[in-house]
ZALO-716452 format. One record per residue (C-alpha): x, y, z; residue number from 1. Coordinates in Angstrom, 1 decimal. Layout:
N
      xx      yy      zz  num
       X       Y       Z  NUM
...
//
This chain:
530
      xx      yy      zz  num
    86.9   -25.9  -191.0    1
    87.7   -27.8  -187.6    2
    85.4   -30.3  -185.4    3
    85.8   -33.6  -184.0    4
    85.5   -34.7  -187.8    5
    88.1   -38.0  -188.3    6
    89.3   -39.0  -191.5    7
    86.4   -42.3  -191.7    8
    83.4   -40.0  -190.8    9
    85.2   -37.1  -194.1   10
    85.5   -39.7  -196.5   11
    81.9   -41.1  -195.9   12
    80.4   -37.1  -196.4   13
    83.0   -37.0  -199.3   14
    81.2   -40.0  -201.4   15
    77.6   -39.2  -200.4   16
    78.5   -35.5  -201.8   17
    79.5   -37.1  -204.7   18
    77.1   -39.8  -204.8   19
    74.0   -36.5  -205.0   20
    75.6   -35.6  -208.3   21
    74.7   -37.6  -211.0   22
    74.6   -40.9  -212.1   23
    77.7   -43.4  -212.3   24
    78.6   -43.0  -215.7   25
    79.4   -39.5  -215.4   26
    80.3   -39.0  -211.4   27
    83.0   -36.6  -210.5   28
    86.4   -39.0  -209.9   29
    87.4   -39.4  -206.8   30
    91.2   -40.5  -205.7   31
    92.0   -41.3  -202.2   32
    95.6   -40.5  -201.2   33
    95.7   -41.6  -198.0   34
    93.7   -41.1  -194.6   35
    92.5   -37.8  -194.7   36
    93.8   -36.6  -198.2   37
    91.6   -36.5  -201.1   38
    90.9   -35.4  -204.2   39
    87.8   -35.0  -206.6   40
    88.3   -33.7  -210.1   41
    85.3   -32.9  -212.4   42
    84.8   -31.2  -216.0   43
    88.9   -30.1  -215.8   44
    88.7   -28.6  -212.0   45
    90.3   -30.3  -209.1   46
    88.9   -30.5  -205.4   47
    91.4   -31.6  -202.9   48
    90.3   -31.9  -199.2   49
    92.9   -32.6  -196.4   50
    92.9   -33.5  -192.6   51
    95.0   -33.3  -189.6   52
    94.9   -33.3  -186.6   53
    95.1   -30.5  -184.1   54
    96.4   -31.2  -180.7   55
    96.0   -29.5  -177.4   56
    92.1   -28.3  -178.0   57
    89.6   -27.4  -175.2   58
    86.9   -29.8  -175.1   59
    83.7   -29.2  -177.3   60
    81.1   -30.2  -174.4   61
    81.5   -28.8  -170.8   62
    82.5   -32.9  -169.8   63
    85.9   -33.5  -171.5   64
    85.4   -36.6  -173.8   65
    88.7   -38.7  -173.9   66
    87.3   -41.2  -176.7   67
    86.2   -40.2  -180.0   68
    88.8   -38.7  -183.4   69
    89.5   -35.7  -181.7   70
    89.6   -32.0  -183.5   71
    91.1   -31.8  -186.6   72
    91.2   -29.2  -189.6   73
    89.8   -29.4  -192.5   74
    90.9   -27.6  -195.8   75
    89.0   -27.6  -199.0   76
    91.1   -25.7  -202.0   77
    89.6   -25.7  -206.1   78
    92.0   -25.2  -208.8   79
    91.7   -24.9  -212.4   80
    88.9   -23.8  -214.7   81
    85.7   -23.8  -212.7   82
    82.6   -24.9  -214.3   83
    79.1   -24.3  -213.0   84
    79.0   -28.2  -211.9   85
    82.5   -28.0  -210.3   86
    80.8   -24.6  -208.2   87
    78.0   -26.3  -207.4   88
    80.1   -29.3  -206.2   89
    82.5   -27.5  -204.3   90
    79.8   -25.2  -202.2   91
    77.7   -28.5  -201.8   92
    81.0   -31.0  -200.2   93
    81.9   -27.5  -197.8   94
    78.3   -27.2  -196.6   95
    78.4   -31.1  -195.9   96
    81.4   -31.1  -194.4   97
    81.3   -27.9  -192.2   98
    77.8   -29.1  -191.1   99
    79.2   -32.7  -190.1  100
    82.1   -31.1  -188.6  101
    79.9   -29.0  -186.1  102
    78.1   -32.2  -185.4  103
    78.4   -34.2  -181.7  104
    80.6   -37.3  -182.3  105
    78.7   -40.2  -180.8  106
    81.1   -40.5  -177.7  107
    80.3   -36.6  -177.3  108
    76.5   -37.7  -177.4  109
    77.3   -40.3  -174.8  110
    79.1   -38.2  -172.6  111
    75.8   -35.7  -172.2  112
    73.3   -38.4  -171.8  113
    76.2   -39.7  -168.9  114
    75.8   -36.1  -167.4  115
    71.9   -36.4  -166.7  116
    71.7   -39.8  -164.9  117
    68.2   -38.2  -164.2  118
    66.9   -37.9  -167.1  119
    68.1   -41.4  -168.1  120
    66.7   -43.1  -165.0  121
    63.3   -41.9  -166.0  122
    63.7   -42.1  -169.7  123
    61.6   -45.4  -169.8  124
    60.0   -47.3  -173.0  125
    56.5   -45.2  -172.6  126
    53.9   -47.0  -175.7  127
    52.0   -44.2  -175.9  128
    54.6   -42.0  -178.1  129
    54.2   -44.3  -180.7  130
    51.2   -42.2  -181.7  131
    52.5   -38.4  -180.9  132
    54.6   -35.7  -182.2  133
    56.6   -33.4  -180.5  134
    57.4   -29.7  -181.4  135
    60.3   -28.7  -178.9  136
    61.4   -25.5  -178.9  137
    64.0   -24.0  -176.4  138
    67.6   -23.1  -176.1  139
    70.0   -24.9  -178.3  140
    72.2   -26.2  -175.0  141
    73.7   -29.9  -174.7  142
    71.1   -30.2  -171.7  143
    68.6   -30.2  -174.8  144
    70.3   -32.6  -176.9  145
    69.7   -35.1  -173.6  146
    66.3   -34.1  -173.3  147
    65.3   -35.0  -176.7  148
    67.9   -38.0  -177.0  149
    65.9   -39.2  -173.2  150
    62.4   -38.7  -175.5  151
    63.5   -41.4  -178.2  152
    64.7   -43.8  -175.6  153
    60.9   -43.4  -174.5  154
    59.8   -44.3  -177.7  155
    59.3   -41.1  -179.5  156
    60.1   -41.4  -183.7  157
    63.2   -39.3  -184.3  158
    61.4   -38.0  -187.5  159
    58.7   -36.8  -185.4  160
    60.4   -34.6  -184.0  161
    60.5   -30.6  -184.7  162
    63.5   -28.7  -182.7  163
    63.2   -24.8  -182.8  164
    65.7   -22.7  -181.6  165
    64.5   -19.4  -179.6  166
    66.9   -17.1  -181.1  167
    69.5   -16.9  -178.1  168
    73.2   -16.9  -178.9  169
    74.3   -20.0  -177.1  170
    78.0   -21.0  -177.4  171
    77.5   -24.1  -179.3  172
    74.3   -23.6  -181.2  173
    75.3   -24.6  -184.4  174
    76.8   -28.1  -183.2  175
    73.1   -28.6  -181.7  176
    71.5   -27.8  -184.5  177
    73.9   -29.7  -186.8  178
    73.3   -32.6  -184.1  179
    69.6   -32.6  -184.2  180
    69.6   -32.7  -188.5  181
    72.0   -35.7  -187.6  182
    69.3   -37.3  -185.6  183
    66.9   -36.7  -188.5  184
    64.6   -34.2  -186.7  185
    63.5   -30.7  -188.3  186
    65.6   -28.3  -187.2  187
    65.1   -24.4  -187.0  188
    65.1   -20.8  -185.4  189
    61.4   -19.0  -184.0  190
    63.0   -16.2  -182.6  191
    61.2   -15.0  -179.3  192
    62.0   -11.3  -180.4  193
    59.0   -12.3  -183.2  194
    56.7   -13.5  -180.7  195
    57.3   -10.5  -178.9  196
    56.8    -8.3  -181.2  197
    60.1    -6.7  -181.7  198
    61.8    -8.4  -184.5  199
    62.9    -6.9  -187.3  200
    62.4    -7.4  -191.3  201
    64.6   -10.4  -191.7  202
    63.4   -12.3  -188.4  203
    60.1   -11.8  -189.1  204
    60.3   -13.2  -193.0  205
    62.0   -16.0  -191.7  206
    59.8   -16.6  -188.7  207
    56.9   -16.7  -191.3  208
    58.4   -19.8  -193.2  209
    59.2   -21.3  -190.2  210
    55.9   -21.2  -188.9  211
    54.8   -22.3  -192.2  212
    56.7   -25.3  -191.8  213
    55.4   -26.1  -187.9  214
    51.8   -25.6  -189.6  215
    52.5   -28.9  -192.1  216
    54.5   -30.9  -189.3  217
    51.2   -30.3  -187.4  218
    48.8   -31.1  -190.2  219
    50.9   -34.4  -191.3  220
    51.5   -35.8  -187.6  221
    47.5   -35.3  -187.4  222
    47.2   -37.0  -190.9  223
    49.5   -39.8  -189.6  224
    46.9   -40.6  -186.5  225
    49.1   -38.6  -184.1  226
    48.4   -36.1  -181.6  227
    51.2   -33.4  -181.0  228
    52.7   -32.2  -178.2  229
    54.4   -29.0  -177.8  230
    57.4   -27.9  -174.9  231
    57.8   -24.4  -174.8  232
    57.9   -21.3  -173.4  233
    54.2   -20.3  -175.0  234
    55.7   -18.9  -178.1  235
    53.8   -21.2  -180.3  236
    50.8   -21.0  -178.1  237
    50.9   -17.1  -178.6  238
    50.7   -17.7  -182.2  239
    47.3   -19.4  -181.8  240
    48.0   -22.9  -182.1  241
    47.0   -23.5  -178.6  242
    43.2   -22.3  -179.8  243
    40.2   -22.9  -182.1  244
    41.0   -21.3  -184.8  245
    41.5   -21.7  -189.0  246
    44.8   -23.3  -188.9  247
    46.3   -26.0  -187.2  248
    46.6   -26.9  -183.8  249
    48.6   -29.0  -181.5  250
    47.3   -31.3  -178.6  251
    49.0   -30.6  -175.8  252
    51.9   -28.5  -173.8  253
    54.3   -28.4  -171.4  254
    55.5   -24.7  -170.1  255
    58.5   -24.4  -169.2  256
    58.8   -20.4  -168.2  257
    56.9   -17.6  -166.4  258
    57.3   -15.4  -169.2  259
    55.0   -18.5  -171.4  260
    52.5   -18.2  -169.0  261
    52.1   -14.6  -169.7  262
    52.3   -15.2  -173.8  263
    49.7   -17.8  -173.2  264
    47.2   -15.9  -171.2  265
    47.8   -13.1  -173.7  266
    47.1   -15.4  -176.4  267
    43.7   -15.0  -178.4  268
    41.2   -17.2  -178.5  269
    40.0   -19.3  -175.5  270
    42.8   -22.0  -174.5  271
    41.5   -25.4  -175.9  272
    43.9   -27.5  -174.9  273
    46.0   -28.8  -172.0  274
    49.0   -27.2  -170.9  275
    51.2   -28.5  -168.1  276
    52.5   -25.8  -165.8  277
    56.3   -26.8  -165.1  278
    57.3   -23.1  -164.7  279
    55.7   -22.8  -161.1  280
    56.7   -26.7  -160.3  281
    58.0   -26.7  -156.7  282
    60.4   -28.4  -158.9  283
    61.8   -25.3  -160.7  284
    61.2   -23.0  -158.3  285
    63.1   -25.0  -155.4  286
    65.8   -26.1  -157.5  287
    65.7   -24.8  -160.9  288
    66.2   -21.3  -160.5  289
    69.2   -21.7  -158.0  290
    71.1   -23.4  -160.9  291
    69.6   -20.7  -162.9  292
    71.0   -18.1  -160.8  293
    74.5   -19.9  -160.4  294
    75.1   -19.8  -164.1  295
    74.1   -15.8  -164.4  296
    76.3   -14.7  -161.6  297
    79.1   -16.9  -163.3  298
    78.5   -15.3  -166.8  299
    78.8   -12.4  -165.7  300
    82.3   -12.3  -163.8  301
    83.2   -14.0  -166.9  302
    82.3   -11.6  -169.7  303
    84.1    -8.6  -167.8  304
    87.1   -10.3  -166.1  305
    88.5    -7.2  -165.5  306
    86.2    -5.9  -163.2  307
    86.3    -5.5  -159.2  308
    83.2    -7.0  -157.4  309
    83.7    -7.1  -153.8  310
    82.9    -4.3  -152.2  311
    81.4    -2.5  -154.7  312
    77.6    -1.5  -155.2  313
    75.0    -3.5  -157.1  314
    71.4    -2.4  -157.8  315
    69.1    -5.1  -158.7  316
    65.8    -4.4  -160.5  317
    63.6    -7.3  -159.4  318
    63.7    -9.3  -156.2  319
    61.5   -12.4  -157.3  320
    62.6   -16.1  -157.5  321
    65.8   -15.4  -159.7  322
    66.9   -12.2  -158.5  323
    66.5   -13.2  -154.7  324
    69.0   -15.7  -155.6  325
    71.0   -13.6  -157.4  326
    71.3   -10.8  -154.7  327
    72.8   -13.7  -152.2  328
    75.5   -14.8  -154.5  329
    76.8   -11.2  -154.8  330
    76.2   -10.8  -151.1  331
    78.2   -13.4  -150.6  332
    80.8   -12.7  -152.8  333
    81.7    -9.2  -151.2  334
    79.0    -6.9  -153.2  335
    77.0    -4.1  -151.7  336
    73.5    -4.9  -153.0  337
    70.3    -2.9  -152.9  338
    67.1    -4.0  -154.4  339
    64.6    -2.2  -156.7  340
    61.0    -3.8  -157.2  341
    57.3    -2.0  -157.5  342
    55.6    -5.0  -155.6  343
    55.8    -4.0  -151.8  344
    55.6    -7.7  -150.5  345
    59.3    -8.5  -153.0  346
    60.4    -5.5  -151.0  347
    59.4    -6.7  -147.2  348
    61.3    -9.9  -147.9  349
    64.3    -8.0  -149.3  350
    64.4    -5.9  -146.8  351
    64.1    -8.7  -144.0  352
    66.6   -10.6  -146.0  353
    68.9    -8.0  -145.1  354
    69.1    -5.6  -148.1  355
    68.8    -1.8  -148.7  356
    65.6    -1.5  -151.1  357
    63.8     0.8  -152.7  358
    60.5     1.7  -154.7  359
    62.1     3.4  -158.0  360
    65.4     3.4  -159.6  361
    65.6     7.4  -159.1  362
    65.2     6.9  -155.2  363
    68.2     4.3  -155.8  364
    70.1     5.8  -157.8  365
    70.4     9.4  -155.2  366
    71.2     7.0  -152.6  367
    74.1     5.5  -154.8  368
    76.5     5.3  -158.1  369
    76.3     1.6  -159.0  370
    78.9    -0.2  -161.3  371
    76.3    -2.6  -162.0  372
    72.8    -3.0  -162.2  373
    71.4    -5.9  -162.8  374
    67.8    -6.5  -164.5  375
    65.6   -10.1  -163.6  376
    61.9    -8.1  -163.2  377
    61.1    -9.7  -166.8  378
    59.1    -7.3  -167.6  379
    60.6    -3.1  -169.0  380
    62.7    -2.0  -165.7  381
    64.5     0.7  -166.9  382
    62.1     3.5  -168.3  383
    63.0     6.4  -170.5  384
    62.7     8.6  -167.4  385
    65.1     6.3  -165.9  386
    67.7     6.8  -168.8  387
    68.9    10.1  -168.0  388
    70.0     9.1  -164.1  389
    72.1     6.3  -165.1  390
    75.7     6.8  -163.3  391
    78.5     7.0  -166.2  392
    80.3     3.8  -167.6  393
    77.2     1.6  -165.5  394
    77.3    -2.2  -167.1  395
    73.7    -3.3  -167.3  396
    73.3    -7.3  -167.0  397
    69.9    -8.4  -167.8  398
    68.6   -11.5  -166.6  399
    65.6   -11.1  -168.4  400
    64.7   -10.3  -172.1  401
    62.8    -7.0  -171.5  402
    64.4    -5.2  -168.6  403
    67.0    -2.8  -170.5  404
    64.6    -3.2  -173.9  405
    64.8     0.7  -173.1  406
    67.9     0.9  -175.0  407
    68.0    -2.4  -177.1  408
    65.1    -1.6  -179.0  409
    66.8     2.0  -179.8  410
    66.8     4.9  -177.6  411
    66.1     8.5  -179.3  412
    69.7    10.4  -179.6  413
    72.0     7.4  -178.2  414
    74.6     5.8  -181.0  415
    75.6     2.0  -180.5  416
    78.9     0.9  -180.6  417
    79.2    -3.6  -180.5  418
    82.2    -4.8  -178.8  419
    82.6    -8.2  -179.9  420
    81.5   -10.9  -177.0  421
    81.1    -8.6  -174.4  422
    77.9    -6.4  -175.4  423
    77.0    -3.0  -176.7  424
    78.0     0.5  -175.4  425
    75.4     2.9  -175.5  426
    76.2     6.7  -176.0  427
    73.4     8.7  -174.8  428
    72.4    12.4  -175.3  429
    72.9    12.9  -172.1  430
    76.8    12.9  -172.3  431
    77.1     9.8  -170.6  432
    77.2     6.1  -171.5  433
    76.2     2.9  -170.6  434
    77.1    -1.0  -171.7  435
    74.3    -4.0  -171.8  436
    76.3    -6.8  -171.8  437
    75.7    -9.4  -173.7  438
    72.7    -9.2  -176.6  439
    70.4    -7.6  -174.9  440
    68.7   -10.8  -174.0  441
    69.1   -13.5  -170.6  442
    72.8   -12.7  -170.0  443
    73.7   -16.6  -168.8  444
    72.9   -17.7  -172.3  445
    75.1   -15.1  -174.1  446
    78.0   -17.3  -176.0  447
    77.6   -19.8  -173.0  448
    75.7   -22.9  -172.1  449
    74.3   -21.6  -169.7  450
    73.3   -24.4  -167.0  451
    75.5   -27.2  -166.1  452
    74.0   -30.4  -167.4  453
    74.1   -31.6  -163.6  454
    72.7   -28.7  -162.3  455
    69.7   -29.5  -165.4  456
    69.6   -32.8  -164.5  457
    66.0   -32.8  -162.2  458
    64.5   -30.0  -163.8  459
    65.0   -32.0  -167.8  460
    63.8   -35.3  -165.7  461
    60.7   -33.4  -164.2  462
    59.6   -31.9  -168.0  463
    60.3   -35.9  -168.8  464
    57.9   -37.2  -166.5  465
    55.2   -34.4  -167.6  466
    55.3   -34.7  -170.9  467
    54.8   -39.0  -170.6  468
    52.0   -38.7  -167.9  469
    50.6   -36.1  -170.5  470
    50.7   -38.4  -173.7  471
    49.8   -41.7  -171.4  472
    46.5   -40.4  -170.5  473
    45.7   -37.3  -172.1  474
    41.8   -37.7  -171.5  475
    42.5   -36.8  -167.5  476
    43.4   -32.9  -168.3  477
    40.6   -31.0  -170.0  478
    41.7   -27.5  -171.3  479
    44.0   -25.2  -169.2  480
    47.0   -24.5  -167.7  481
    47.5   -27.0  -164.8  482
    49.8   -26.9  -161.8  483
    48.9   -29.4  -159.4  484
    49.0   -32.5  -161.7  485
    52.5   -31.4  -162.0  486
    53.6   -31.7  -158.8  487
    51.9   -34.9  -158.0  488
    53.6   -36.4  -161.2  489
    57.0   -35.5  -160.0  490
    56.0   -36.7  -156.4  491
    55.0   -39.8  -157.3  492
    57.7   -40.7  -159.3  493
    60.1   -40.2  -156.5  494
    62.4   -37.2  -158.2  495
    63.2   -35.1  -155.3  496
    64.2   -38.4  -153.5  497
    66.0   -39.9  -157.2  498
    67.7   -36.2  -156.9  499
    68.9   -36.3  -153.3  500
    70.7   -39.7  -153.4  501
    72.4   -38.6  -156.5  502
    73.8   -35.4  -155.8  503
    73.4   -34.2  -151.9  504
    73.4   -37.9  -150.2  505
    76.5   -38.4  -148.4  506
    77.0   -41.8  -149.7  507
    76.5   -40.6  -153.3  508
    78.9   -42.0  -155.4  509
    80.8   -40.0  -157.9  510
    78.9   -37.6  -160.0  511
    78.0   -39.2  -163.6  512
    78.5   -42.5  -163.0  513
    74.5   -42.8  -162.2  514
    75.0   -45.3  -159.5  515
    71.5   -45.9  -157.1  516
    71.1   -48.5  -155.1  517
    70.9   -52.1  -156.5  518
    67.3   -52.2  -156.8  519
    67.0   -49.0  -158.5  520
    69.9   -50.3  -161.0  521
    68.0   -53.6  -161.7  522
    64.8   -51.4  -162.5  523
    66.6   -49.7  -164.7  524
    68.3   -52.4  -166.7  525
    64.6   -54.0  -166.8  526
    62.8   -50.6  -168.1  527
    65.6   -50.6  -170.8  528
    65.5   -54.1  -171.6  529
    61.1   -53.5  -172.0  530
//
């Protein structure tokens, strides 16, 4: 196993392994050799574990971390007769140790929380978490680690809170998750291909105990005198606990997505509780989704270094918020881009924006042969009547869950071959083929991290600021999904301004030192020291 696990932090997992299996008297023995080299022997077998260090490693968070023990490897062998204790020991100290390997190092931790001076100017003592839960469920990103790290400097119980993963195959999911069991939340997968309805066997068995386990967070927090809050993208909402009904349900929400607000309104049963719109915020849609955007366009020159861009023709199914952006920063980099969408008013602006459009992929697709085509309609974009025009060898980047779900959820007569971290070629019955890259799912958080922690920064603040305003004064938002209070919130606590002199002003200072004026630095060190 490697990770930033040093010899201190190993030895301290070594004992407490050891410590879980059985009283004093008949404990396994441990020797200690030396830093980093020990041994365990129990009922005639032997355990050694050994460290060292490995040098020249890329960093594990997107900011380098110079502090900290740096990566090392970590070998567990057995030798002799194994007993069923000895097993049991063995598979126990490499669970411990893999898991704690995977974990941030405090200095790593420190080095995130650095990276969203945002998030920590507003992540002030609130009194009111003292008596809320929190069920938090997005991608497992390091901009999530500072989120929920910002929501215990607030005041929020770290046992109180319940992390979920959505499902997505982020590059360093397992440290987060290994990060957030380190902080002593609940830690866990709801995969959104379950809440929509496209999962298969496994994912659903599991997404039933999961749920299971929400259910009794829910019903203890409530037994404990506190109200829960849930941030989200309406998956749990979907699955009724946003609505009278026989089992539990939460308090209040934050949205963080468009795609939520469609799960919620879908949802059944009348909404009885507030939910806090942060997926329209001028917030996200001014600033969010260029960041967004950025991180797409770079994941996908990434994942297929070997292709040619400039020049070449791009059709792009979806000309909303994202995929406006999108088109410009393949404009821009040399790319031919025309625009597919069925709302006439996306295709006025397109067109006026200075792209070819269109009002169906066939029309497109006899006007051109496309290397690319790129889906962010978030809804199906590519039909089964669409299938058979596809140009030969055409990469299919979606930026959206559900716009090649054509082919991901099994086309009739096409064979699927994976190629490892770049996506899946798809041989149709039509003697052609065609590659989705990545999983099928939103391409920018494909074995990346999708958004820069910076680039995070306002949008983690503004779903901050919510969330408070909502647990401070709960009694001002009856039941519904609310917009308005939103922005006002984010107004009135100055972000956009908090935002400007920290990255855009020209007499910023350097970026992650979190320097504001005096004043605002004295407010701060005040808010901290309340």
């Amino acid at each position: 196993m490697e990770g930033p696990l040093g010899v201190t932090d190993l030895l301290a997992v070594v004992r407490t392994v050891l410590d879980g299996h059985g009283p004093a008297s008949v404990r396994p023995e441990l020797t200690v050799h030396g830093p980093g080299r020990y041994t365990v022997r129990v009922d005639g077998a032997r355990l050694d574990v050994r460290s060292s260090p490995l040098s020249d490693q890329p960093p594990g968070t997107l900011d380098p971390v110079v502090a900290g023990p740096g990566t090392h490897r970590i070998v567990l062998t057995a030798s002799g007769a194994p007993s069923e204790r000895a097993h049991d020991l063995f598979t126990a100290l490499a669970a411990a140790v893999d898991r704690r390997a995977q974990c941030y190092t405090e200095a790593e931790a420190a080095a995130i929380v650095a990276g969203m001076p945002l998030l920590d100017r507003y992540a002030r003592p609130e009194p009111a978490l003292s008596r809320w839960a929190l069920v938090f469920r997005d991608h497992y990103v390091e901009n999530s680690v500072g989120f929920l790290l910002a929501m215990e400097r607030a005041g929020l119980a770290p046992e109180w809170i319940f992390a979920l993963s959505k499902g997505d195959r982020t590059q360093h999911r397992e440290r987060v998750h290994s990060w957030f069991l380190h902080r002593g939340y609940a830690s866990d997968v709801l995969d959104n291909s379950v809440i929509n309805g496209t999962a298969g066997a496994a994912e659903t068995a599991h997404a039933r105990a999961v749920d299971a386990q929400v259910a009794d967070f829910v019903r203890r927090a409530h037994a404990a005198g506190r109200k829960v809050l849930v941030i989200d993208d309406g998956g749990l909402l979907a699955q009724g606990y946003g609505a009278d009904g026989p089992g539990p349900r939460v308090d209040a929400a934050v949205e963080l997505t468009v795609s939520g607000l469609k799960r919620i309104a879908a949802a059944p049963g009348e909404l009885a509780i507030p939910v806090l719109n942060m997926a329209r915020s001028r917030l996200k849609s001014r600033l969010g989704y260029n960041e967004i955007a950025d991180s797409c366009v770079r994941r996908l020159r990434a994942i297929v270094p070997g292709q040619k861009f400039i020049g070449r023709h791009v059709l792009l199914l979806g000309y909303g918020t994202l995929g406006a952006r999108a088109a410009r920063s393949l404009r821009a980099l040399g790319c031919r881009v025309a625009v597919v969408d069925t709302d006439v008013l996306a295709l006025i602006t397109a067109a006026e924006d200075g792209f070819e459009t269109h009002r169906t992929i066939a029309e497109a697709l006899a006007r051109q042969r496309p290397f690319l085509i790129l889906g962010s309609s978030g809804d199906t974009a590519v039909t089964a009547e669409d299938v058979p025009l596809l140009p030969d060898g055409v990469l299919l980047a979606g930026f959206a869950t559900k716009d090649f779900s054509v082919l991901t959820d099994g086309y009739p007569g096409a064979t699927a071959l994976r190629i490892p971290h770049v996506g899946v070629r798809y041989d149709l019955p039509h003697a052609t083929s065609v590659t989705v890259l990545g999983d099928g799912r939103s391409l920018n958080l494909f074995e990346y991290e999708g958004i820069a922690n910076r680039g995070y920064d306002a949008y983690r603040a503004g779903t901050l600021l919510a969330a408070l305003a909502l647990c401070r004064d709960i009694g001002r938002f009856p039941p519904g999904v609310h917009l308005e209070p939103v922005d006002r919130i984010i107004d009135e606590a100055g972000l956009f301004d908090a935002y400007y002199s920290q990255y855009l002003c020209a007499r910023t200072a350097p970026l992650g030192t979190g320097a504001f004026s005096r004043a605002d630095a004295i407010d701060r060190e005040t808010a901290h020291a309340r």
